[in-house]
MDAnalysis code that builds the backbone (N, CA, C; Angstrom):
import MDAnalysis as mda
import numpy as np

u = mda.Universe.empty(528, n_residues=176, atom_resindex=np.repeat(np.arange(176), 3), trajectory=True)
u.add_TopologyAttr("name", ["N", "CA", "C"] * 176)
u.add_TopologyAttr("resid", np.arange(1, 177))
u.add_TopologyAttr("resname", ["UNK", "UNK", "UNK", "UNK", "UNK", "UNK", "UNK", "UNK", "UNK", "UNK", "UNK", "UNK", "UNK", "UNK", "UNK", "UNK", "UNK", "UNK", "UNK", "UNK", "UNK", "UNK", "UNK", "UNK", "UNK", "UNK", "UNK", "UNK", "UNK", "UNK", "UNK", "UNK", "UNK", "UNK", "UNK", "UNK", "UNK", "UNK", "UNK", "UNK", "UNK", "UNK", "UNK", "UNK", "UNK", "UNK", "UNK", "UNK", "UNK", "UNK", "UNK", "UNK", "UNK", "UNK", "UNK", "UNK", "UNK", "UNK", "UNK", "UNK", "UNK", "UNK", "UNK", "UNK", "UNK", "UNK", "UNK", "UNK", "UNK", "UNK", "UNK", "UNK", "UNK", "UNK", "UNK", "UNK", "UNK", "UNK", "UNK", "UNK", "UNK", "UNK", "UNK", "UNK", "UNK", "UNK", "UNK", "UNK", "UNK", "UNK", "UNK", "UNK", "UNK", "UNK", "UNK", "UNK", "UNK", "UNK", "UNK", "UNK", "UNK", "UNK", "UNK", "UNK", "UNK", "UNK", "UNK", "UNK", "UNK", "UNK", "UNK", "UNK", "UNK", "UNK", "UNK", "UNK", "UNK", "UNK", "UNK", "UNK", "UNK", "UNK", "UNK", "UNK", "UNK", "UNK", "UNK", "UNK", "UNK", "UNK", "UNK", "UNK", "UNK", "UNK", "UNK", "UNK", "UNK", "UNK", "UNK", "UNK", "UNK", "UNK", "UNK", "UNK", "UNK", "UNK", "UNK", "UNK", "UNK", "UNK", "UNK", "UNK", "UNK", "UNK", "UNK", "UNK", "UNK", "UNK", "UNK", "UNK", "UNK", "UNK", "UNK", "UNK", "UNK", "UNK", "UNK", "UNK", "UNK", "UNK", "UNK", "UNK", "UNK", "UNK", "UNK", "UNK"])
u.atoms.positions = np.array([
    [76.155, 91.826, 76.377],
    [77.176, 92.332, 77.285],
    [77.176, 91.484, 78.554],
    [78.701, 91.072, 79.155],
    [78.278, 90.558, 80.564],
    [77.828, 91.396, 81.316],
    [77.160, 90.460, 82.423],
    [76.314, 91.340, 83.523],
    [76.761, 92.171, 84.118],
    [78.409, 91.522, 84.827],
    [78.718, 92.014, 85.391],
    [79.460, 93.489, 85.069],
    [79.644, 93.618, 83.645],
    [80.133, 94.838, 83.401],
    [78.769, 95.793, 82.997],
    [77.669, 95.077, 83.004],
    [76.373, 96.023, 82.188],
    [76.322, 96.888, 84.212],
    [76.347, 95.986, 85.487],
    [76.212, 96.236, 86.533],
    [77.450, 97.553, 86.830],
    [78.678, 97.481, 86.276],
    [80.007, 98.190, 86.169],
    [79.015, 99.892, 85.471],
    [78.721, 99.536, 84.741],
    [78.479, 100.562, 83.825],
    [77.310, 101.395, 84.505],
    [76.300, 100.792, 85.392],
    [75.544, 100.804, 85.651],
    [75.854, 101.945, 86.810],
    [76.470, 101.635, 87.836],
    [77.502, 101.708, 88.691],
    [77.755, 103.353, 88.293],
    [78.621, 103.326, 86.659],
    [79.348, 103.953, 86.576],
    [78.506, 105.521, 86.344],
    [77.191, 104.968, 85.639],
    [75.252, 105.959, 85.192],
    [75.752, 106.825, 86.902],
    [75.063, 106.013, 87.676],
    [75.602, 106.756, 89.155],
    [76.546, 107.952, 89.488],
    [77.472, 107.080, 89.187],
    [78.861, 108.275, 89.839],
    [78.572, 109.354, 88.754],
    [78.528, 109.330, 87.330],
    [78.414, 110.173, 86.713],
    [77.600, 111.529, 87.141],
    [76.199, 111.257, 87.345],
    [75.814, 112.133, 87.975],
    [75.795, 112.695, 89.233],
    [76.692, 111.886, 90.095],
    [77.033, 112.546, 91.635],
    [78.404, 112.959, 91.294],
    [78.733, 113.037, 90.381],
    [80.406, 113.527, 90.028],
    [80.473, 114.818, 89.574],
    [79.430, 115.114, 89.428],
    [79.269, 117.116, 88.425],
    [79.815, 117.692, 89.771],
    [78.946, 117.241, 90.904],
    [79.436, 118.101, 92.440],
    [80.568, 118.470, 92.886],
    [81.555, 117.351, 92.451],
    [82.500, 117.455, 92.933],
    [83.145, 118.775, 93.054],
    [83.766, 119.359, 91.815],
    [84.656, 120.219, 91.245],
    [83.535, 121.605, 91.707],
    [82.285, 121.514, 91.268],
    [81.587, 122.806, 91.138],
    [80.904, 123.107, 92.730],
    [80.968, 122.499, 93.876],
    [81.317, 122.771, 95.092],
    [81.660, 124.057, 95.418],
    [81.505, 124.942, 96.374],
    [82.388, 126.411, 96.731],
    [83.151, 125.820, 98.107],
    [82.806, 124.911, 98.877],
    [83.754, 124.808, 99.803],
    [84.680, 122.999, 99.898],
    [85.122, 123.826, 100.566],
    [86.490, 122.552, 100.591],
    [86.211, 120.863, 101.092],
    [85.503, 121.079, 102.281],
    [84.796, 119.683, 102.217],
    [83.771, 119.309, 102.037],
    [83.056, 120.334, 101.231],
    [82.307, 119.404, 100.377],
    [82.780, 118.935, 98.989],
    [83.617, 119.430, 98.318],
    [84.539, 118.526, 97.453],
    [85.261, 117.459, 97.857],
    [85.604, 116.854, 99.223],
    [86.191, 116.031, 99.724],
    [85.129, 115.096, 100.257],
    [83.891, 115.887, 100.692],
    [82.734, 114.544, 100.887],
    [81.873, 114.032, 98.952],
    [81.721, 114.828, 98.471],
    [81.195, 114.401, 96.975],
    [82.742, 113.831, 96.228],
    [83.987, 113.842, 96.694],
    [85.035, 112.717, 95.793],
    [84.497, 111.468, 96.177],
    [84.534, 111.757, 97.910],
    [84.491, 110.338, 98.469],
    [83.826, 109.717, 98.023],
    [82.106, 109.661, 98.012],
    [81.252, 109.124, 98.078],
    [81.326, 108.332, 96.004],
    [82.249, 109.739, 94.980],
    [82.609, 109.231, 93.750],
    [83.319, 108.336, 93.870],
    [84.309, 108.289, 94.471],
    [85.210, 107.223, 94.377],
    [85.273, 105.994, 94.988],
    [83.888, 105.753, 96.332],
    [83.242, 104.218, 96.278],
    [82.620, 103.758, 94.993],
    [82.016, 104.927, 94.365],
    [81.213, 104.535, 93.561],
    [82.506, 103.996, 92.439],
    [83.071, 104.587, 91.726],
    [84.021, 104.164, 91.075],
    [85.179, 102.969, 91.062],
    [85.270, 102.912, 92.734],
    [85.557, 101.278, 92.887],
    [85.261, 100.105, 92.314],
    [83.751, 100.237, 92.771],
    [82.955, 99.033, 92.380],
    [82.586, 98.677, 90.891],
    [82.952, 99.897, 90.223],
    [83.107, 100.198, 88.586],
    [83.783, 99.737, 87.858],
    [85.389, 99.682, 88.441],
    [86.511, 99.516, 87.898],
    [86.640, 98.031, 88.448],
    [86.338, 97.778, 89.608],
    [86.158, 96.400, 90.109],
    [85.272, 95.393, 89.215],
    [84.302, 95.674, 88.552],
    [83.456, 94.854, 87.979],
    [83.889, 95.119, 86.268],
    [84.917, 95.836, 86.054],
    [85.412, 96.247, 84.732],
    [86.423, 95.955, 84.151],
    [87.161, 95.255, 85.378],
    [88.705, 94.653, 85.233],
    [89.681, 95.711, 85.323],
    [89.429, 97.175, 85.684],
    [90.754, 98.291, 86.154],
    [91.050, 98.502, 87.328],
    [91.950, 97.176, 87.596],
    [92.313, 96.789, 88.840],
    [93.230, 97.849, 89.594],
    [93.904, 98.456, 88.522],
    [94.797, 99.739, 89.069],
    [94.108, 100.760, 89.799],
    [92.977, 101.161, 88.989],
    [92.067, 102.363, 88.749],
    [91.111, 102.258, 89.886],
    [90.633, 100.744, 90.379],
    [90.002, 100.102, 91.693],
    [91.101, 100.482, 93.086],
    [92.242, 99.973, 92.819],
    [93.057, 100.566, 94.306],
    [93.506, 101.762, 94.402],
    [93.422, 102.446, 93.188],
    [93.903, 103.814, 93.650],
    [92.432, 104.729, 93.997],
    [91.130, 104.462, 93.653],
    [89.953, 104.864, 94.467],
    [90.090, 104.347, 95.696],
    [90.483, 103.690, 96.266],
    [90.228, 103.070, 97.673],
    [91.255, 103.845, 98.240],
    [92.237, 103.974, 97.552],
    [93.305, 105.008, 97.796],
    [92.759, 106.470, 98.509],
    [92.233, 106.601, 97.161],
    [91.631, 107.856, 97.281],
    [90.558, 108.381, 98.566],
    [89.700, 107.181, 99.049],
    [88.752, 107.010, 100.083],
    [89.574, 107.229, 101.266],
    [90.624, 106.754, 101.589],
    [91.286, 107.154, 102.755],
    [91.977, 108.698, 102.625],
    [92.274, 109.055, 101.402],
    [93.061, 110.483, 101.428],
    [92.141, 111.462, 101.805],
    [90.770, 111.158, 101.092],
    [89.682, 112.124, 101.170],
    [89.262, 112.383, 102.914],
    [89.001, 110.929, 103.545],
    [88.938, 110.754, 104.589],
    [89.964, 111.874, 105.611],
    [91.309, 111.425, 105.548],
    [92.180, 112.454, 106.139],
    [92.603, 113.497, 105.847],
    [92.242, 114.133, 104.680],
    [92.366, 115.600, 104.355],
    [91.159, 116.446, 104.601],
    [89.797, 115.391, 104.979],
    [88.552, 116.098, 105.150],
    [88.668, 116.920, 106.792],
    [89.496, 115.993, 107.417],
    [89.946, 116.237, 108.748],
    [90.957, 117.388, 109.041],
    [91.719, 117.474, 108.189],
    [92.941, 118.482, 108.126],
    [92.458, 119.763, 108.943],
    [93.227, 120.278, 109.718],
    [93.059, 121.725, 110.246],
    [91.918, 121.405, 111.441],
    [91.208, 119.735, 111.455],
    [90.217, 120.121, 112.325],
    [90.578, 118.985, 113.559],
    [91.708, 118.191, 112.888],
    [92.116, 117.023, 113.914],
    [93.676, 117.167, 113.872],
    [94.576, 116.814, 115.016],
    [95.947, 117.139, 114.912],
    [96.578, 115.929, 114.478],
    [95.764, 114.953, 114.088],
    [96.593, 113.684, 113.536],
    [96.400, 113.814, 112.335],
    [95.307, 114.605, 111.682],
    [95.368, 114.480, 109.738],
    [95.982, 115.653, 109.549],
    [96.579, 117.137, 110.416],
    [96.951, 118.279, 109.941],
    [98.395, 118.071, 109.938],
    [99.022, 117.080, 110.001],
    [100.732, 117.073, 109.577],
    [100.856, 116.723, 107.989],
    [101.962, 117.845, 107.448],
    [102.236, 117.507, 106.548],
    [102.675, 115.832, 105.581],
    [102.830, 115.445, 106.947],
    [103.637, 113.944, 106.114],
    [102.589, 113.140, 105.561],
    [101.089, 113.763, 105.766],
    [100.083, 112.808, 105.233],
    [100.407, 113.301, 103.565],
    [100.996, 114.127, 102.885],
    [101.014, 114.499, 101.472],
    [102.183, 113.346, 100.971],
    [102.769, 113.421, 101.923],
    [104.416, 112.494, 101.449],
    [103.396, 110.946, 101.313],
    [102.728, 110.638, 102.543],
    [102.233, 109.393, 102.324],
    [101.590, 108.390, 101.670],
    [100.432, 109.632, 100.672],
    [99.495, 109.373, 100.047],
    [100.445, 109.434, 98.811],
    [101.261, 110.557, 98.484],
    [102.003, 110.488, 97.003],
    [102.678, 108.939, 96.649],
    [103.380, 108.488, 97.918],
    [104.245, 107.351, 97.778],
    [103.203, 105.921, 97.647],
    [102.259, 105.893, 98.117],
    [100.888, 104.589, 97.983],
    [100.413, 104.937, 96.534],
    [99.976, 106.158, 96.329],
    [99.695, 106.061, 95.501],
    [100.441, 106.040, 93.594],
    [102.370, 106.314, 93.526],
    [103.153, 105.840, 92.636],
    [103.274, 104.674, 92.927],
    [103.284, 104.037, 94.563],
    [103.566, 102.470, 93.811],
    [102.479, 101.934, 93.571],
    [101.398, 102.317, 93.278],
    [99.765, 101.475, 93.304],
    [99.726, 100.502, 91.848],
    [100.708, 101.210, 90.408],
    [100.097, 100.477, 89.572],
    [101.660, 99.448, 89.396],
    [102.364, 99.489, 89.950],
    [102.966, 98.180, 90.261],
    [102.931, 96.870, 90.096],
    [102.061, 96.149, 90.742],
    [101.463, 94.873, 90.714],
    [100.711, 94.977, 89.313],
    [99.904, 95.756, 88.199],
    [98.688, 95.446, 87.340],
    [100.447, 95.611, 86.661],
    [101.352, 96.426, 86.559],
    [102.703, 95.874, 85.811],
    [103.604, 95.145, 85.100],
    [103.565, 94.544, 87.031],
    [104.501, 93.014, 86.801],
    [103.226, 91.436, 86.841],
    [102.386, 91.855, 86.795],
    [101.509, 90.679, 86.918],
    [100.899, 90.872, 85.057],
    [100.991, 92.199, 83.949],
    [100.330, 91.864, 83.252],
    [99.245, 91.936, 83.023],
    [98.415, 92.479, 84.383],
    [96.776, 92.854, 83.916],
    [96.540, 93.552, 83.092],
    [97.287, 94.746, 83.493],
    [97.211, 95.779, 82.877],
    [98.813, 96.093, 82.471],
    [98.202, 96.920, 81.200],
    [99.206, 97.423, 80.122],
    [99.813, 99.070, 80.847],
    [101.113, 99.298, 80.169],
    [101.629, 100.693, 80.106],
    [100.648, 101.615, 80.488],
    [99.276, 101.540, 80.268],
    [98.514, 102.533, 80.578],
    [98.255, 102.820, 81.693],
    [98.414, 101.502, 82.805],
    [98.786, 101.653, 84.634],
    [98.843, 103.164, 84.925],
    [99.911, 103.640, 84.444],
    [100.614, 104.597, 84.826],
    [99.917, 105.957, 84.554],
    [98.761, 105.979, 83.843],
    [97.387, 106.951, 83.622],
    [96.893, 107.752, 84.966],
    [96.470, 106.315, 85.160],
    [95.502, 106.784, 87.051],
    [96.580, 107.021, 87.763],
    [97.485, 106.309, 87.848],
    [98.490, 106.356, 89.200],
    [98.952, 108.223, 88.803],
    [99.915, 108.481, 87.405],
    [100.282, 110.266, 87.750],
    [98.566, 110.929, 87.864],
    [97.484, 110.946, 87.781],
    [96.428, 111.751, 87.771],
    [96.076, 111.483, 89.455],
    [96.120, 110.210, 89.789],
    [96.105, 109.881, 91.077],
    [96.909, 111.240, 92.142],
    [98.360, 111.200, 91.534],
    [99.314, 112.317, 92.340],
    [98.995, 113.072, 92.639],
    [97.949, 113.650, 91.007],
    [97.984, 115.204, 90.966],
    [96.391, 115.072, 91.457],
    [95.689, 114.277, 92.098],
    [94.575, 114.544, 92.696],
    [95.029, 114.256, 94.240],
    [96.340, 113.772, 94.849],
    [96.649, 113.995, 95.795],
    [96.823, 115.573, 96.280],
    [97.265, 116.235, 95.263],
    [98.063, 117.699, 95.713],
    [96.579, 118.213, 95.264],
    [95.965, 118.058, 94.378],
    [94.782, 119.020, 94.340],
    [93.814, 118.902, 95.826],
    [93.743, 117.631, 96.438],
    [92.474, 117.424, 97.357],
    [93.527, 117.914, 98.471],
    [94.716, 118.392, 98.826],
    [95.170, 118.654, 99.647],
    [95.753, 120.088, 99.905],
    [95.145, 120.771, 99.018],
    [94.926, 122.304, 98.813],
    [93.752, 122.864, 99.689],
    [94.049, 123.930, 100.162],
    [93.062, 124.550, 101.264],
    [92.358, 125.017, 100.355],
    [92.513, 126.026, 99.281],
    [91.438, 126.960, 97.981],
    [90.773, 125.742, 96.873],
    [89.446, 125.748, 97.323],
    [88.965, 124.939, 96.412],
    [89.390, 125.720, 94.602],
    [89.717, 126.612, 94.375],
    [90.244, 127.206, 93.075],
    [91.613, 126.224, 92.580],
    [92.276, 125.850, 93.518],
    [93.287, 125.387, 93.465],
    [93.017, 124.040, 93.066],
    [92.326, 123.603, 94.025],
    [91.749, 122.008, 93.992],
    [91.239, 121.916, 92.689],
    [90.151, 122.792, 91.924],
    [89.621, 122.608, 90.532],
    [90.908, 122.624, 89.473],
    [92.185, 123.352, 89.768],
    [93.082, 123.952, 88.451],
    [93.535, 122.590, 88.325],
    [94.317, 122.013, 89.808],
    [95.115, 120.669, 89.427],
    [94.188, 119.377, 88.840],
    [93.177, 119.672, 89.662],
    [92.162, 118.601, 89.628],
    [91.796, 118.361, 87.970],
    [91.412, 119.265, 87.480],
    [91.599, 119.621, 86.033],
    [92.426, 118.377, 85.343],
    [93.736, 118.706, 85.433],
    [94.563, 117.683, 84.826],
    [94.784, 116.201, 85.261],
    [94.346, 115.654, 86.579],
    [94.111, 114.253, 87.249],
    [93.262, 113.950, 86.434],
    [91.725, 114.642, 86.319],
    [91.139, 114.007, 85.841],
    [91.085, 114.036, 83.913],
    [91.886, 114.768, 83.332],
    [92.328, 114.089, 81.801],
    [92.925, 112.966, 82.042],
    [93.855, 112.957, 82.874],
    [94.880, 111.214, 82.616],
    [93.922, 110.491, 82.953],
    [93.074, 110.497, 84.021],
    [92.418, 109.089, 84.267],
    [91.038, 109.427, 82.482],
    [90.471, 110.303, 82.228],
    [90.332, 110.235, 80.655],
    [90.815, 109.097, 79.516],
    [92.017, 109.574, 79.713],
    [92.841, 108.536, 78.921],
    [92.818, 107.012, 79.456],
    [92.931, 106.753, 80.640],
    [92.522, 105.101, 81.550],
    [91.687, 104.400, 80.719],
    [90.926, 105.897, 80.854],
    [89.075, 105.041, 81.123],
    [88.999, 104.560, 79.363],
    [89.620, 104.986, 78.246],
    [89.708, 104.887, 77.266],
    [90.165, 103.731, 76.449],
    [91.515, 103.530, 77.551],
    [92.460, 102.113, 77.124],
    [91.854, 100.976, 77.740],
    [90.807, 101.078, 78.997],
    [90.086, 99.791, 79.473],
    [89.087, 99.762, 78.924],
    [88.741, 100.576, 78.040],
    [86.559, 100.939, 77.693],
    [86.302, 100.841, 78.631],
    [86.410, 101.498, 79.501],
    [85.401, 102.098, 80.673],
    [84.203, 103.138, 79.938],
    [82.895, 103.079, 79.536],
    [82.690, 104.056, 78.985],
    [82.262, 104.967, 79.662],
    [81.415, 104.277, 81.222],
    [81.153, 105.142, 81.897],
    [82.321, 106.386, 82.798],
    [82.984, 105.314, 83.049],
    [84.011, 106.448, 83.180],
    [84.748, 107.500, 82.218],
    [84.498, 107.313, 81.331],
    [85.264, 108.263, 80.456],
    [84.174, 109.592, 79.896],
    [82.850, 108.859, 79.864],
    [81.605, 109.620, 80.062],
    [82.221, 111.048, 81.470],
    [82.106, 109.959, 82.771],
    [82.429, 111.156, 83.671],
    [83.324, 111.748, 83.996],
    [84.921, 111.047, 83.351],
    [85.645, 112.165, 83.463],
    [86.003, 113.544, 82.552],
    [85.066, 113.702, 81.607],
    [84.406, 114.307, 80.681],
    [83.869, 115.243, 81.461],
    [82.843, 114.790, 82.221],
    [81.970, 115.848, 82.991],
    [82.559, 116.182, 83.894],
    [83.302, 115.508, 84.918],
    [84.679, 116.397, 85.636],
    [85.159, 117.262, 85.240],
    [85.948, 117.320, 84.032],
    [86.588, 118.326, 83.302],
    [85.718, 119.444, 83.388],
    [84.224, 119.265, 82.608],
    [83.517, 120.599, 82.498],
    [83.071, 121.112, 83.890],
    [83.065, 119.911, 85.129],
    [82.883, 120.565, 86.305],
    [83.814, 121.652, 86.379],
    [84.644, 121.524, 86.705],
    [86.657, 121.861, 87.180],
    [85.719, 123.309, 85.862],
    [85.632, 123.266, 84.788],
    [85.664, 124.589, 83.859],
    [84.575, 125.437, 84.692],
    [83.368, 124.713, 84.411],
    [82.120, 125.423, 85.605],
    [82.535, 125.725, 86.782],
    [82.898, 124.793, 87.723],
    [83.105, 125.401, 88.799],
    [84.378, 127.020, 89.040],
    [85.189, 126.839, 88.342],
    [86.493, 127.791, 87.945],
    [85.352, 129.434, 87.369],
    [84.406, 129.151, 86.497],
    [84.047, 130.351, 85.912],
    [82.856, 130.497, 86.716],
    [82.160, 129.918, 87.434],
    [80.993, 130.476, 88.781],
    [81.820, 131.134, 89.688],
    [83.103, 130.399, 90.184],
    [83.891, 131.179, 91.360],
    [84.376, 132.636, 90.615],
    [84.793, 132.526, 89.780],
    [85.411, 134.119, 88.581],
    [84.195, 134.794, 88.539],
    [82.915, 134.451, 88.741],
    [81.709, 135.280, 88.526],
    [81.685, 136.222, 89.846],
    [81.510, 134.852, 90.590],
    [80.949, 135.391, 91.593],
    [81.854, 136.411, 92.721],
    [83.165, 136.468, 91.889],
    [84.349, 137.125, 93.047],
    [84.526, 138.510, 91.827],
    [83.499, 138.758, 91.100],
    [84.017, 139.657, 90.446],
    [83.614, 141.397, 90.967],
    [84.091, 142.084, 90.958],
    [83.451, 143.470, 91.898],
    [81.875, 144.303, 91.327],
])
């Protein structure tokens, strides 16, 4: 295997296991500090893996996390137009892997899961954040599949069962 993808994969061992947190979290920014810290990690993954799409829309993601972690607590991240902003960066993100040919039809994987992890991380009820989040992370599933990412497809696997775990601890624990 090249190095640099055994290092990708390696990378990817990492996020996997700092990625269970995400979803199964009870409060709101700490799902927005455990994306973040997933989605450097996942950069450098997709960067050393050739999913050049899947690389800018994490970096993407690093700034959304960034200003939605702020929301309600700073008056420059609590305007709505940061949802308009992040939706529109992040449909045109797989653009360029498009018209350049890197990447195939499958572009368009991360970029709609991308959306719908815009509107999930920008939900006040982490319940909410797990339901949408749920379905972001099947499409990028499917990504990680059409690039052999294995590590990623490993963790968006375990995302999923986060998003299920975290959904049936909160149903436990709110029950009378």
């Amino acid at each position: 295997m090249d190095p640099l993808k055994l290092i990708g994969e390696g990378i990817g061992l990492i996020a996997i296991i700092e990625g269970f947190m995400i979803y199964y979290s009870s409060t709101r920014e700490r799902i927005l500090l455990f994306k973040f810290i997933s989605d450097a990690l996942w950069f450098f993954n997709l960067v050393l893996l050739g999913g050049y799409t899947g690389a800018l829309l994490n970096l993407i993601a690093m700034g959304r996390e960034t200003v939605f972690y702020f929301r309600d607590k700073k008056k420059w991240a609590s305007t709505p137009l940061w949802l308009a902003v992040f939706l529109f960066i992040t449909a045109a993100s797989p653009v360029f892997s498009l018209i350049s040919g890197r990447e195939g039809w499958y572009a368009l994987f991360p970029a709609a899961g991308s959306m719908l992890g815009v509107i999930a991380f920008y939900q006040k009820k982490p319940a909410a954040t797990r339901a949408v989040g749920f379905f972001s992370q099947a499409l990028w599933l499917i990504y990680a599949c059409f690039i052999r990412n294995y590590s990623s497809a490993v963790c968006n696997a375990v995302l999923l069962a986060s998003a299920v775990a975290g959904t049936v601890r909160a149903g436990v624990k709110n029950k009378p």
